[in-house]
Steps between C-alpha positions, in 0.01 A plus 500: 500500500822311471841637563724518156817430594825497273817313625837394332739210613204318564596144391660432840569643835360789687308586138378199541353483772363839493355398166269172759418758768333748256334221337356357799354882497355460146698713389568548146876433425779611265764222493820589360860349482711375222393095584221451332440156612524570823228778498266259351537298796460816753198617285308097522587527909370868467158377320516245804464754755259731342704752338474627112872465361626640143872389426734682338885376382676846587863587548465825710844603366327529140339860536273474171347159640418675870296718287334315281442227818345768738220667210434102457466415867243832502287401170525112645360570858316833475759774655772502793509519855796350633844458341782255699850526326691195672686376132892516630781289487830454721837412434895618550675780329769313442670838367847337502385359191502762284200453352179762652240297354465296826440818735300690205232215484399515847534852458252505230255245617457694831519828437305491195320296475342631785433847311427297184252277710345790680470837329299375198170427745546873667308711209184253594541524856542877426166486321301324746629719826611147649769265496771263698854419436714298676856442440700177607826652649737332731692544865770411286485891375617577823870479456707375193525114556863393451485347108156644508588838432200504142267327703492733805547797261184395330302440803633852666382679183128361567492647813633834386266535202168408636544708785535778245201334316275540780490847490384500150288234525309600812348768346285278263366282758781216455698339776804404475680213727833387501567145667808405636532115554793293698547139429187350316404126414567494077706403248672768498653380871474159423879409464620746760702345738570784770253529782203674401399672807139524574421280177115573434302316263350667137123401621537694838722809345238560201211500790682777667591687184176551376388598851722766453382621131132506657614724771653758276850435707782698362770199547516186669806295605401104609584336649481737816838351642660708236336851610737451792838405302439700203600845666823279685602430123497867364736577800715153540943676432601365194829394644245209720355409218804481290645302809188247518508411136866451449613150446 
């Protein structure tokens, strides 16, 4: 029977290319983001590689919508087995400005819309004794990035609430996995023009993702470079890293 899987932010990037290597599967596919066009085009490359796509023009920040997408994405493909919540967005505080709105959208778009993406599909997963959920977190959760401070709040809070998730969750039958990615191939680090150490492409990161989801892994950080410097950067003294980033 064919895997039903449900994933947001999948007009580009890693939900992108998650969205080819299910279809290759034949699996059958939940597409959401907010660019409609470019789902269509996912979905046709989808159909291309055997897979069964539904689209669906979601902002994950819109609560009401999440529901109303996720008891659509059941009628449409016959129930629920996996559910990837990768929707998120970057961006600087820029809290000298005066005005929150910058910091609160990331806040809002990755925080919940994580719960709103997520939470509606648990009552059927509850129902059927079965279930997997994988969140798209980041290494940049790790430590507050300097100007980054929303978007490595955001990212921390993932990893703090589905580890309290799992306990719930386990008892039903439904995994829970939390991945942790460094520098990937997407738009999204497109016009970056530090070094991105250990760059890894979308195609190669998705394969390894959903590797992960199958084996009912807890969390995941990729690429593995970063399971070496991620415990340096929880302990690095401020004062260095106030000294290595002043100009």
């Amino acid at each position: 029977m064919a895997q039903k899987v449900f994933i947001t932010g999948a007009s580009s990037g890693i939900g992108e290319a998650l969205a080819y290597v299910y279809a290759h599967k034949g699996a059958v596919l939940g597409l959401a983001a907010r660019r409609t066009d470019r789902l269509e085009q996912v979905a046709e490359r989808c159909r291309e590689l055997g897979g069964h796509p539904h689209i669906y023009t979601l902002d994950v920040a819109d609560q009401s919508a999440c529901q109303l997408t996720a008891k659509q994405f059941i009628e449409d493909a016959g129930g629920i087995d996996t559910v990837i919540a990768n929707a998120g967005v970057g961006g600087k505080d820029k809290i000298t400005s005066g005005d929150p709105e910058h910091i609160n959208r990331i806040l809002r778009i990755n925080i919940m819309g994580v719960t709103n993406t997520v939470i509606p599909f648990l009552p059927s997963m509850k129902e059927q004794k079965s279930g997997q959920v994988a969140i798209i977190s980041s290494i940049a959760g790790t430590r507050g990035l300097i100007g980054h401070g929303g978007y490595s709040a955001s990212k921390a809070a993932l990893r703090i609430m589905t580890d309290s998730w799992e306990y719930t969750l386990r008892r039903h039958n439904i995994t829970t996995t939390t991945i942790y990615p460094g520098w990937i191939e997407t738009e999204m680090t497109a016009n970056i023009k530090n070094k991105m150490w250990f760059l890894m492409d979308a195609d190669t990161a998705a394969k390894k993702i959903i590797g992960t989801i199958n084996k009912g892994k807890r969390s995941y950080i990729l690429p593995w470079q970063w399971n070496i410097i991620v415990p340096i950067m929880r302990i690095i003294p401020r004062g260095l890293i106030r000294m290595l980033t002043t100009k």
